[in-house]
Structures are given as structure tokens and as C-alpha cells.
C-alpha positions in Angstrom: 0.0 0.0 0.0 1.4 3.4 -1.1 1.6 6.4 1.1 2.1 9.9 1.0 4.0 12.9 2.1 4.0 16.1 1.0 5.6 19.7 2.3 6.0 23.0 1.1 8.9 25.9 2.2 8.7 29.3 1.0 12.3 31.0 0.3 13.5 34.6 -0.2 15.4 33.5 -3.1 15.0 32.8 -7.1 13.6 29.6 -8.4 16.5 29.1 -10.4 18.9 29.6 -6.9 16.8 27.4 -5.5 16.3 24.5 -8.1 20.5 24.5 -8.9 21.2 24.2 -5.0 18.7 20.9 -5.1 20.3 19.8 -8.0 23.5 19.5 -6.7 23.8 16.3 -5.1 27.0 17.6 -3.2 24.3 19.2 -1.0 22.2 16.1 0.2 24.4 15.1 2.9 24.7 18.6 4.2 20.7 18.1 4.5 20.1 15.3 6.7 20.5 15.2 10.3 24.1 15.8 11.2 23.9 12.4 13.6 23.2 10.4 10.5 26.4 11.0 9.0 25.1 10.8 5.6 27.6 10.6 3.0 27.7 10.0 -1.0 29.7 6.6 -1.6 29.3 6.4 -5.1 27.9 8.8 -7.8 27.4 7.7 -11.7 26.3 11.3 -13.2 24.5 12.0 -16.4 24.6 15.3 -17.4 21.5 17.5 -17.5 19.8 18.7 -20.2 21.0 21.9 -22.1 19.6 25.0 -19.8 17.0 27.5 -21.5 18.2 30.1 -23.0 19.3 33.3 -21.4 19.2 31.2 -17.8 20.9 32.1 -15.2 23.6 29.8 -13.7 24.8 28.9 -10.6 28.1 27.3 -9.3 28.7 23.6 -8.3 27.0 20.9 -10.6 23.5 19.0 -11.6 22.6 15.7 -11.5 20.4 14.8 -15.0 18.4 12.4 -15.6 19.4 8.5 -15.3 22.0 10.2 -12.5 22.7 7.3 -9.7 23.7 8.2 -6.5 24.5 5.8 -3.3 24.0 7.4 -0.3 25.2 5.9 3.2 23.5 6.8 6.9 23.2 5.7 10.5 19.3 4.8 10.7 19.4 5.9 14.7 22.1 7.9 16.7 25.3 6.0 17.0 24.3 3.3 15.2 27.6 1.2 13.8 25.2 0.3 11.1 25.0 2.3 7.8 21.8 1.9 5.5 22.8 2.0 1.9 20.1 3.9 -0.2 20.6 3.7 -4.2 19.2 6.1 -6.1 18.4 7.1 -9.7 17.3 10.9 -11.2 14.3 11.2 -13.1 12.0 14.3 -14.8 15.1 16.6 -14.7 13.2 20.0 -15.9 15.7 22.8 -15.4 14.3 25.6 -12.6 11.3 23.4 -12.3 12.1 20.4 -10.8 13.0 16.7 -10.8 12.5 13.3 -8.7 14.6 10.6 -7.6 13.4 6.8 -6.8 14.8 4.3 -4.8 16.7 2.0 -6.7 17.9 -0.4 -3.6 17.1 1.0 -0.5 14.7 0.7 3.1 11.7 1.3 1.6 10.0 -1.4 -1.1 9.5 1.8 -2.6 9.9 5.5 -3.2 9.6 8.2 -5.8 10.6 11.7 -4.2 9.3 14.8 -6.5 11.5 18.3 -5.9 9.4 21.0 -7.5 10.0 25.2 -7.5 7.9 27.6 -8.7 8.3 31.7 -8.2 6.1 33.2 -5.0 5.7 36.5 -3.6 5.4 36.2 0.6 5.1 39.8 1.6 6.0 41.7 -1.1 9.2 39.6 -1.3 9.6 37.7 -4.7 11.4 34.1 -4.0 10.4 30.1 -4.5 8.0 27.4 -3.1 9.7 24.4 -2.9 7.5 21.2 -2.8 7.9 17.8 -1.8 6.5 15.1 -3.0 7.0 11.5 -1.7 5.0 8.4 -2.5 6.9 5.5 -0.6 6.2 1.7 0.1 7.1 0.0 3.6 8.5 -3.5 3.5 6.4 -4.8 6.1 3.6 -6.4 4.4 0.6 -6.2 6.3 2.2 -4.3 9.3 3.4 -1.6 6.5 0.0 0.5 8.0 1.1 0.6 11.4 4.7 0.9 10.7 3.9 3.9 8.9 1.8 5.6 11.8 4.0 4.4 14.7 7.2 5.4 12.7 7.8 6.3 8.9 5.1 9.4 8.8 7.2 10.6 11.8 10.5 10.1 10.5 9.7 11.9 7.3 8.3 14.4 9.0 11.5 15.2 11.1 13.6 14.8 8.5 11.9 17.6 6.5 11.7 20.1 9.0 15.6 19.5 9.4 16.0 19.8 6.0 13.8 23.0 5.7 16.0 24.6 8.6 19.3 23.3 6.9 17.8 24.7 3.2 17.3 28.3 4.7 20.8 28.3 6.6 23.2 27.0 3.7 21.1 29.3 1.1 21.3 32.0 3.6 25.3 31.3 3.8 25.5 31.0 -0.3 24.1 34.3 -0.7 25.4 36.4 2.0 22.1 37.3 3.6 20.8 36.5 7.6 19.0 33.3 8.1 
């Protein structure tokens, strides 16, 4: 049984700031929770489409479509384990968005949508960022209450650090207060 997940942040900054900071896979560990020690163990890049004319560009790189990424972490705080998570780019729209599913990983499934799109918040131009995440547990029938007791949870913890992380490294990039 499929479930869902879905957030939103506003930022003071341009899609195309926004979208090229995302695409940069360097940036993912920098994300996550600093106790998981996420880190990139191996990367297989396909370059991304040619950029719209006119766009404007950003430093540091993009990760295209058919991109495969391996990502290690700890699954709890000073775990000796590390969770392999494989996974592959897919829908890469420059300053729109793209999505990455779970090639090998702890979920039986997962297809993760990253989406921007300008806003005005107070007379301040900048970018929504959505979420989108459909996911599978492994658990079979318990998959329902493993979700509730745990997974909905984690996801939502994990996004809220990743929505304070997103606001202090872009603050940081750009020069301006968090």
C-alpha cells in the first residue's frame, strides 16, 4: 500500500537559486541530520539537459536524468550500522524540478518529486519548494502501522531539518541573515 508525504517551504530566493542548489547532489548530505552522517559513496552522473536560454547559472554541478547516486547513513544515533540507499534521477526540468526513486534502499518503494515555482510572501519575490513523496514500507501487512507508529514521523523530522538546513546553507551561499 502506497503512502504519501507532502511539504512545502517558501524562500527569499530565485527559483533558479533554488532548483540548482537541489540539484546539486553535493548538498544532500549537508541536509540530513548531522547524527546520520550521511555521506555520498558512489555517484554515476548523467549530465542534465542543455539549460533554457538566457538562464541564469549557478556554481557547483546538476545531476540529469538517469544520475545514480548511493548514499550511506546511521538509521538511529550512534548506530555502527549504515543503510545503503541507491538512487536514480528522473523528470530533470531545469528551474522546475525533478525526482529521484529508490533503486535499492529501506523502503520497497519511493519516488521523491522536488518541484519550485516563483512566489511573492510579503512583497518579497522568492520560491516554493514542494515535496512530493509516495513510498512503500516492507512490512507487508504491518506496512499501516509501521507507517503511523514510525515512517510518517520520520519523514516528518527529517523535513523540517531539512527546511531549517535549506534556509541556513542558502542564507550562507548568498550572503544574507537566516
Amino acid at each position: 500500500m502506497p503512502f504519501h508525504f507532502h511539504t512545502e517551504q517558501w524562500l527569499p530566493y530565485p527559483p533558479e537559486l533554488v532548483f540548482a542548489f537541489f540539484a546539486n547532489p553535493e548538498n544532500l548530505p549537508r541536509l540530513m541530520p548531522r547524527w546520520q552522517k550521511a555521506r555520498i559513496e558512489e555517484a554515476v552522473f548523467a549530465p542534465p539537459p542543455p539549460r533554457l536560454p538566457n538562464s541564469p547559472r549557478y556554481p557547483g554541478m546538476a545531476a540529469g536524468n538517469g544520475t545514480r547516486l548511493t548514499l550511506s547513513f546511521k538509521p538511529i544515533p550512534f548506530s555502527p550500522i549504515r543503510i545503503p540507499w541507491e538512487a536514480k534521477i528522473e523528470d530533470f526540468r531545469w528551474n522546475y524540478g525533478f525526482c529521484d526513486i529508490q533503486i535499492e534502499g529501506p523502503f520497497k518503494s519511493w519516488h521523491h518529486c522536488h518541484t519550485v515555482a516563483p512566489a511573492t510572501q510579503n512583497n518579497i519575490a522568492g520560491t516554493t519548494l514542494r515535496d512530493e513523496v509516495t513510498y512503500e514500507m516492507p512490512l507487508g501487512p504491518l506496512s499501516g502501522l509501521a507507517n503511523t507508529l514510525f515512517a510518517r514521523h520520520g519523514l516528518a523530522y527529517t523535513f523540517r531539518h531539512r527546511q531549517r538546513r535549506t534556509t541556513e546553507l542558502l542564507a550562507l551561499a548568498t550572503g544574507r541573515k537566516s
